[in-house]
Structures are given as structure tokens and as C-alpha cells.
C-alpha positions in Angstrom: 180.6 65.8 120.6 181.2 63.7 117.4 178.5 63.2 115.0 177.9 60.4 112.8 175.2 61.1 109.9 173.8 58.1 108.2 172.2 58.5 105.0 169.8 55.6 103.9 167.2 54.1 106.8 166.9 50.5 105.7 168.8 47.2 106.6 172.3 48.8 106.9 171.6 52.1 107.7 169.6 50.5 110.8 172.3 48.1 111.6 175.5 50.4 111.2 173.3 53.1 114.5 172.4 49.8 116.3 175.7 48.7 116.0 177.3 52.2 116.9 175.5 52.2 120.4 176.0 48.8 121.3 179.5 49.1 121.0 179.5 52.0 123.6 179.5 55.2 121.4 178.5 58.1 122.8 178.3 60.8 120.3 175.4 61.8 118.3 173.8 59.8 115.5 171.6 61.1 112.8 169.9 58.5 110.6 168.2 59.9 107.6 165.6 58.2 105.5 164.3 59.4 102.6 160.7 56.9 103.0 158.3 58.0 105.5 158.7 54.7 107.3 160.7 53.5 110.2 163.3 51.1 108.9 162.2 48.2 107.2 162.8 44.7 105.6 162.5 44.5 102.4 162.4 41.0 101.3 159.1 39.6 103.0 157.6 42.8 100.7 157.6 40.5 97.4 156.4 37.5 99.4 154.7 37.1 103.1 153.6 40.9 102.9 152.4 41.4 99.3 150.4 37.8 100.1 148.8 39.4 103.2 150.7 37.0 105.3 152.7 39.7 107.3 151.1 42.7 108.5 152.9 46.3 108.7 154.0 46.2 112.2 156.3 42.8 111.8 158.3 44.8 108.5 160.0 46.9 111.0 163.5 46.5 111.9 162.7 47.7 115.4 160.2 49.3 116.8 160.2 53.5 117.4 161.0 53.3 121.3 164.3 51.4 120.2 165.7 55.0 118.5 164.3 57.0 121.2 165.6 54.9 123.9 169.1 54.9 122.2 169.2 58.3 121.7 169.5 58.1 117.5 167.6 61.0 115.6 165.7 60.2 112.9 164.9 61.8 110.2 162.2 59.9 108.2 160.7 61.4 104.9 163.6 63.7 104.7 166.0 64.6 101.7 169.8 65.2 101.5 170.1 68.0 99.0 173.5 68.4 98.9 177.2 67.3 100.7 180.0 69.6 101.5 182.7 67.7 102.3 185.3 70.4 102.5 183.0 72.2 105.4 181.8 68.4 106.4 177.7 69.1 106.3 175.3 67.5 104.9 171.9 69.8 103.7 168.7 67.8 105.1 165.7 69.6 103.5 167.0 73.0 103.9 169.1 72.5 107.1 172.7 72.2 107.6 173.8 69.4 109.7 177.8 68.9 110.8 179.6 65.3 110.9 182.5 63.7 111.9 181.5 60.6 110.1 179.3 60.4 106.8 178.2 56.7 106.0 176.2 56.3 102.5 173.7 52.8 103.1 171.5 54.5 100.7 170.9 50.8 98.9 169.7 50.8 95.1 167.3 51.3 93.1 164.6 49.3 90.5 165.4 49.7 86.7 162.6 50.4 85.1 161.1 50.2 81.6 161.7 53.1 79.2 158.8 55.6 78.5 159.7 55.1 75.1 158.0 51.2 75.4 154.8 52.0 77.6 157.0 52.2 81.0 155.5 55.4 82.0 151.5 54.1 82.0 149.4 53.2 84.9 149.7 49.6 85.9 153.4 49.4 85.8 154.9 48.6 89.0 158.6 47.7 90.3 159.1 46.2 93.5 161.7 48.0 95.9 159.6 49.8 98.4 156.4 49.6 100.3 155.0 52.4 98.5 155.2 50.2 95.3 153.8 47.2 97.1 151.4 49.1 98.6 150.3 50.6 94.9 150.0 47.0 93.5 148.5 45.0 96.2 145.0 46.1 95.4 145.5 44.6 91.7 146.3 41.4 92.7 142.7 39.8 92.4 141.4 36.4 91.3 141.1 36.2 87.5 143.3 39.2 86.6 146.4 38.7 83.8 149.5 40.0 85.4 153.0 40.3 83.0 156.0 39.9 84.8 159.3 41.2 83.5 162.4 39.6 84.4 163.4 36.0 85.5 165.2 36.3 88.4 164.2 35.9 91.8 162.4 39.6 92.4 160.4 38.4 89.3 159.9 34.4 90.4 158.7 35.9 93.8 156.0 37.4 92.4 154.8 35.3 90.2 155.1 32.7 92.8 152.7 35.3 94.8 150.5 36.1 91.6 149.7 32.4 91.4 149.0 31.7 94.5 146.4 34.6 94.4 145.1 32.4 91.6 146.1 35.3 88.8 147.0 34.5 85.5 150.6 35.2 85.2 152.9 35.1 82.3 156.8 35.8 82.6 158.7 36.8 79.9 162.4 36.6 79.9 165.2 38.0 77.2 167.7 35.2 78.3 167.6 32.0 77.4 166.3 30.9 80.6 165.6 32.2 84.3 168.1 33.1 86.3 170.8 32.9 83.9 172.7 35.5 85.8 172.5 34.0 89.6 172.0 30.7 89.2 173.0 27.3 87.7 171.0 25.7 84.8 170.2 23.2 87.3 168.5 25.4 89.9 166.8 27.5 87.0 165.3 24.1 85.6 164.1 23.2 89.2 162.2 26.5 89.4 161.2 26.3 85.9 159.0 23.2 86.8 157.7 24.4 89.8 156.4 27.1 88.2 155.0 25.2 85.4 153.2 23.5 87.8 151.4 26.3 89.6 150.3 27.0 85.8 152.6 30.3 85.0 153.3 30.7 81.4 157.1 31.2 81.2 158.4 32.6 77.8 161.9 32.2 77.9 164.2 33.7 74.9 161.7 36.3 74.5 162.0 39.9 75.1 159.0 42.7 75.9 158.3 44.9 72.7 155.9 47.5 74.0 153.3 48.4 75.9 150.4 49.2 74.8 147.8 51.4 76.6 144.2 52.9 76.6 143.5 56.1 78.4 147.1 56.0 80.2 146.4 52.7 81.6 148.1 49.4 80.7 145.7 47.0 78.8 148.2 44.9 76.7 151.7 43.9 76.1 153.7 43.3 72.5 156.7 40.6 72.9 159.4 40.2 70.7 157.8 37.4 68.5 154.8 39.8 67.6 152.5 38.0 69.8 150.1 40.3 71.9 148.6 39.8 75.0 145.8 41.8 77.6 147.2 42.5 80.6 145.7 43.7 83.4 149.3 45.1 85.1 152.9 44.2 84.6 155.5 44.0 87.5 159.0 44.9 86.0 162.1 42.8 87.7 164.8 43.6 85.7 167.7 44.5 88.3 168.8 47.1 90.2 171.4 49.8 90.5 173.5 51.3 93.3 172.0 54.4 94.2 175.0 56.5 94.0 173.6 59.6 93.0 174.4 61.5 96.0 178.1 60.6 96.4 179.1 61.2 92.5 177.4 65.1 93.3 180.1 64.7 95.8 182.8 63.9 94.0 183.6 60.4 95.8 184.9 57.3 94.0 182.3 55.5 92.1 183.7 51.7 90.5 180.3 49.8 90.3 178.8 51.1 93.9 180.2 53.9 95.8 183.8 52.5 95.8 185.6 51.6 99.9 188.9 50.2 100.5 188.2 47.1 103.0 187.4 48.7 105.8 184.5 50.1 104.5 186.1 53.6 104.0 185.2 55.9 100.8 187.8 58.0 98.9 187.0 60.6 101.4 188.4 59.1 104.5 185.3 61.2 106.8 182.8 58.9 104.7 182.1 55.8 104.6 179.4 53.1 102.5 178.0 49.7 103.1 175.2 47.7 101.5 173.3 47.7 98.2 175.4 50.8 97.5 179.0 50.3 97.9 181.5 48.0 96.0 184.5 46.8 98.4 188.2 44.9 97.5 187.5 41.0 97.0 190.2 38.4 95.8 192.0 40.8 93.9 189.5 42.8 92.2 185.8 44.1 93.6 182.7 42.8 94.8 178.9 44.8 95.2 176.5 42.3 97.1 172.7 42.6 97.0 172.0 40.8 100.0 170.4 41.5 103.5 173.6 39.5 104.9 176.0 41.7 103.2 174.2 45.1 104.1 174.0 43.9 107.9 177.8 42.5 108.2 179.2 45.3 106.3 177.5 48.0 108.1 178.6 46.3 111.4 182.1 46.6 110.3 181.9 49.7 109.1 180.4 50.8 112.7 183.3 49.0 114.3 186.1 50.7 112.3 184.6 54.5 112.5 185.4 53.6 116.3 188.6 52.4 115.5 188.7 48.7 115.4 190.5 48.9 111.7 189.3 45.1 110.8 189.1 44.8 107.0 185.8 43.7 105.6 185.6 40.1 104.7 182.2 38.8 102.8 180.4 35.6 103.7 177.7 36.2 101.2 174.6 34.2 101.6 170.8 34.9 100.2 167.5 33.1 99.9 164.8 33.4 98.1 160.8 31.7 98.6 158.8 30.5 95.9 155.6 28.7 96.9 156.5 26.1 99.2 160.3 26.4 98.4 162.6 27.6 100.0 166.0 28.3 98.5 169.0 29.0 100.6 172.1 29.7 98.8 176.2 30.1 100.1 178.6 31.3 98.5 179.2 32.8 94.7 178.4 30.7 92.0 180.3 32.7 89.4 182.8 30.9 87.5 181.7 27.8 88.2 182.7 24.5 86.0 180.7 22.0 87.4 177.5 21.3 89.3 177.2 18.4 91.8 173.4 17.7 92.3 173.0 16.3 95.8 169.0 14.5 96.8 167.8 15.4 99.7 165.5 14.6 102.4 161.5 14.4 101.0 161.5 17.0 97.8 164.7 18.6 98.7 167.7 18.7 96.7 170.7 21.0 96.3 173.1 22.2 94.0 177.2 21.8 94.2 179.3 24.4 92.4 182.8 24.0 91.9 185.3 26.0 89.8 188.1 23.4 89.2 188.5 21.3 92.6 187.3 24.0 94.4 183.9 24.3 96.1 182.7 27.8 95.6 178.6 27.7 95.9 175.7 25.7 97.2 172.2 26.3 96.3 170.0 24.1 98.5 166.1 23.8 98.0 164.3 22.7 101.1 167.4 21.4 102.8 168.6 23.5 105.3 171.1 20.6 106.5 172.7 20.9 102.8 172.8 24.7 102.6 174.7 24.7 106.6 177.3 22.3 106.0 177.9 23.9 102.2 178.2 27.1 104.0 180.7 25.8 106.5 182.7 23.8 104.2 182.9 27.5 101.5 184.2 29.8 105.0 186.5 26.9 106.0 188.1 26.3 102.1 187.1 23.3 102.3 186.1 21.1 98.7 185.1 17.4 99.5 185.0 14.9 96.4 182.0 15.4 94.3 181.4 11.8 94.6 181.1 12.5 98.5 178.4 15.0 97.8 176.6 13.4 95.0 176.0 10.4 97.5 173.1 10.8 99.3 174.0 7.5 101.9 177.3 10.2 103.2 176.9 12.2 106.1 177.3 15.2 105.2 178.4 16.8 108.6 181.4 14.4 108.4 182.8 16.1 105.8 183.1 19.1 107.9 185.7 16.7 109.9 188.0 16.0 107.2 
């Protein structure tokens, strides 16, 4: 009977089993988690759950009886030791399973603050997994001073949080601005004042010194203009990394994410990757997406191609993000871009335009869902309307989907 073995329980590991059985395999499927916890979303955890909003039950994927009923082992809590690809076995806390098929969705992982700086005392969180949520909740009381590390959105969405638990937050940031690596100057100014107005500090252009601690527990922070200031616990946002540990002990390609040819497959052809984890061939050069879009399409495909469909990959990235009332709904990559078109919308909302040339290439849209479908549309279709269409808020913009 073949056996596929899936390492890494969370948005594409769940989606590449559900997708396996629902396309008719029969064979046997192993999915291996290394958390405790049946698979999980992950971005409510820095938003409705940290709030309180969303209990436990609701982060699942799909309940228990869904595995069981499909007949898909898991294997929660567990660790994969080591990969033998010559022998095709994977060791699973001391037990040696067989595969056919190997697919790595093992995601990424927080970076986190050297030891060297304070990183290593109590009161320094990350945000990845519910354990680390789960450690920080308690903390987040009325009054408290919380440092946030790191401008983008993992570090907006909990400040956003923090404030809203009435918590004095300040957010320090070694760029020039927020979101200088995702976003335009346009959307980071948005954010900026929104922010501003739910009375975060943001310190912009300046960089965390040290930590400094009393009895191993964090009690202030040093920033890079000598200031100081008492802290009660710091969340660290500061990006992520592939979590490719696994498959460079194996010897597979590693460019960026566990590198696949467009089918999803690894430089072992037994193996595959999707998610967080792998990097994939896009317009000519490669592409790693941190998105719950990306790890669900990409796992799909690779589930369709291990039986045989051989239907290269092709990325429609897309992401959100909610701040407070906001919600942020974004299509397409703004990388490159040239130009930013800013579009009014209906009440507060607005949305952002970016095109490289004459091309339309991104859309972020705040509170305009309207915007952020048509923009997506018009990206999947190669289509770039005038910028004087867009910038017009008396044009329809579902016309432009007609042209």
C-alpha cells in the first residue's frame, strides 16, 4: 500500500491529507506534528485569540473525528529524528516509518533576539505558536508597558491587541518606517496614524540596544538613542525563517526554503515541500510566500501531482492583516513597484494601487473589500487600467474588469 508521510501539522500539512483523500487516494497517510495540538490557524493567534475573542475549539483546522473518519494517522507531539532517503524512512521518536512520498510543510520559524542583548530573560515572547500565546496572554493586563519589536504586521497586530487591552505599548522599529519591507509608504503612513490614535508610541529609525533584567526577568529596555525605558514584557516581531533544518540533515536542495521545481517536487523526486518552508520557480527566478493562501494552494497542488496530475504550481498570493477596526486585504506583490495610485473608498476605506511601469502588480485595500476583489481580478487576468481610472472614485470599478 503506498504511504505518504507528512511532516509539519499546520495549514499545509492539513490541507495537502485533506486534499489527498478527497481526490480518491487510498493509500496510507501519516501526518506528523511536532505541537501537541490538532492542526491549527495561526493567524487569529496574534488577533481574535490573543484578545479572548476566539476560544480554543474555533483555532482548529478540523475537528479530531475528520482524521479518524478519513483514515489519516496522526502523530501529534512527535519528533522526526532523522530521514533516510536511500532506505526511504523517516525516524518518528524512535520508530522507523516507510514512504513512498515525503512532503516537508514544516512552515518557519520566529527570529528571535540574541542572548547576547537580554533575549534569553523571562518576559520575552515571539508569536508563532499557541504555546507562545498561551505564555503571554496572562501579561496582557490593564496598565502594564509592553515593547514590541518589529514594525511589520506580526508586530502591528499586537500592538493593535496590546492597545486595545488598554496597555501601554511602544514599538520600536530599525527602519525608517513600518512596514518598509511589505508595504508602500502610503499603507505604512495609514497604519502609522491609526496607531497614533489608539495612543501607541512608535519610534521609528530606532533600533533595540539591550535588555536589561532583574532576577532573570525583563524590567527595562535600552534603544539605540540611549534612552531607557521599564518594560513590563517585550513581544519580538522581527521575521521568520524557513524551517529547513530537517531537509538540509537530508541533504535536499535548500535556495531560500527547501527548494521544488514547479510542481512542488524537492531535489529528491520521493519528496516534496509546500508552505512557509519551500521556495518554488516564479517569473524566472524564485519565490517563498508566507501566506495561509500560499500554504493551502501549494499543498493542494502538491497533493494533486503526488497522484499524478503533473500541473505546475502557479501563485496567486494574497494576505490580510487586522489592526483594530481595520481590515487590510492585500493582492498581489508589491515589490518593484514605481508608483502608488491611492483610490477613496466607501466611509473610511481607501486602497493602494501599485504599478511597476504600466503594469498593475499590487493592491492594498483598507476596509474595501470591493477594491481588494476587482484589484485581485484585474492582477490574475494581466490586466492594468489607467491610474486615472482608479484614482477616480466616480468609476465603477467592476467595469474595468470588462475592458
Amino acid at each position: 500500500m503506498t504511504h505518504v508521510i507528512v511532516i509539519g501539522a499546520g495549514q499545509a500539512g492539513a490541507a495537502c491529507v485533506a486534499r489527498l483523500r478527497s481526490k480518491g487516494f487510498d493509500g496510507q497517510i501519516t501526518l506528523i506534528g511536532a505541537e501537541p495540538h490538532l492542526p491549527y490557524q495561526r493567524p487569529p493567534l496574534s488577533k481574535a485569540y490573543l484578545l479572548g475573542d476566539m476560544p480554543l475549539e474555533r483555532l482548529y483546522l478540523r475537528p479530531e473525528k475528520f482524521y479518524s473518519d478519513n483514515d489519516i494517522t496522526l502523530r501529534l507531539g512527535a519528533r522526526v529524528s532523522e530521514i533516510d532517503r536511500e532506505a526511504q524512512t523517516v525516524t518518528v521518536d524512535g520508530e522507523t516509518l516507510s514512504y513512498d512520498h515525503l512532503v516537508f510543510t514544516t512552515g518557519s520559524k520566529p527570529r528571535r533576539l540574541p542572548a547576547s542583548i537580554g533575549g534569553d530573560l523571562d518576559g520575552v515572547f515571539v508569536v508563532r505558536g499557541l504555546s507562545d500565546v498561551d505564555a503571554m496572554a496572562p501579561r496582557f493586563e490593564e496598565g502594564r508597558k509592553v515593547l514590541i519589536v518589529g514594525g511589520g504586521y506580526i508586530g502591528l497586530e499586537a500592538a493593535a491587541v496590546a492597545a486595545k487591552r488598554k496597555l501601554e505599548v511602544t514599538l520600536v522599529e530599525t527602519a525608517e518606517r513600518i512596514l518598509g519591507r511589505v508595504a508602500a509608504r502610503e499603507t505604512a503612513d495609514h497604519f502609522r496614524q491609526l496607531h497614533s490614535e489608539n495612543g501607541v508610541t512608535l519610534m521609528e529609525g530606532t533600533a533595540l540596544s539591550r535588555l536589561i533584567g532583574e532576577d532573570g526577568r525583563v524590567t527595562q529596555a535600552e534603544l539605540s538613542d540611549g534612552t531607557r525605558i521599564d518594560v513590563d514584557f517585550v513581544i519580538v516581531g522581527v521575521g521568520i525563517t524557513p524551517e529547513t533544518d530537517l531537509a538540509e540533515a537530508a541533504g535536499l536542495g535548500i535556495d531560500n526554503g527547501i527548494a521544488t521545481d514547479s510542481f512542488g517536487r524537492s531535489s529528491d523526486p520521493h519528496i516534496w515541500a509546500a508552505g512557509d518552508c519551500a521556495s518554488f520557480p516564479h517569473k524566472g527566478g524564485r519565490l517563498r510566500l508566507e501566506s495561509v493562501g500560499n500554504a493551502i494552494d501549494q499543498a493542494e497542488a502538491v497533493a494533486d501531482n503526488i497522484l499524478g496530475a503533473e500541473t505546475p504550481y502557479e501563485a496567486k498570493p494574497w494576505f490580510w492583516s487586522d489592526q483594530y477596526d481595520a481590515k487590510l486585504q492585500i493582492a498581489g506583490l508589491g515589490s518593484g513597484h514605481d508608483r502608488v495610485v491611492t483610490r477613496s473608498g466607501p466611509g473610511t476605506g481607501r486602497s493602494f494601487w501599485y504599478y511597476r511601469g504600466e503594469r498593475l502588480i499590487a493592491v492594498d485595500a483598507i476596509d474595501d473589500p470591493r477594491a481588494y476583489m476587482v484589484g485581485k481580478r484585474l492582477i490574475e487576468a494581466g490586466k492594468s487600467p489607467e491610474p486615472s481610472l482608479i484614482s477616480d472614485p466616480a468609476q465603477d470599478l467592476k467595469l474595468l474588469l470588462k475592458a
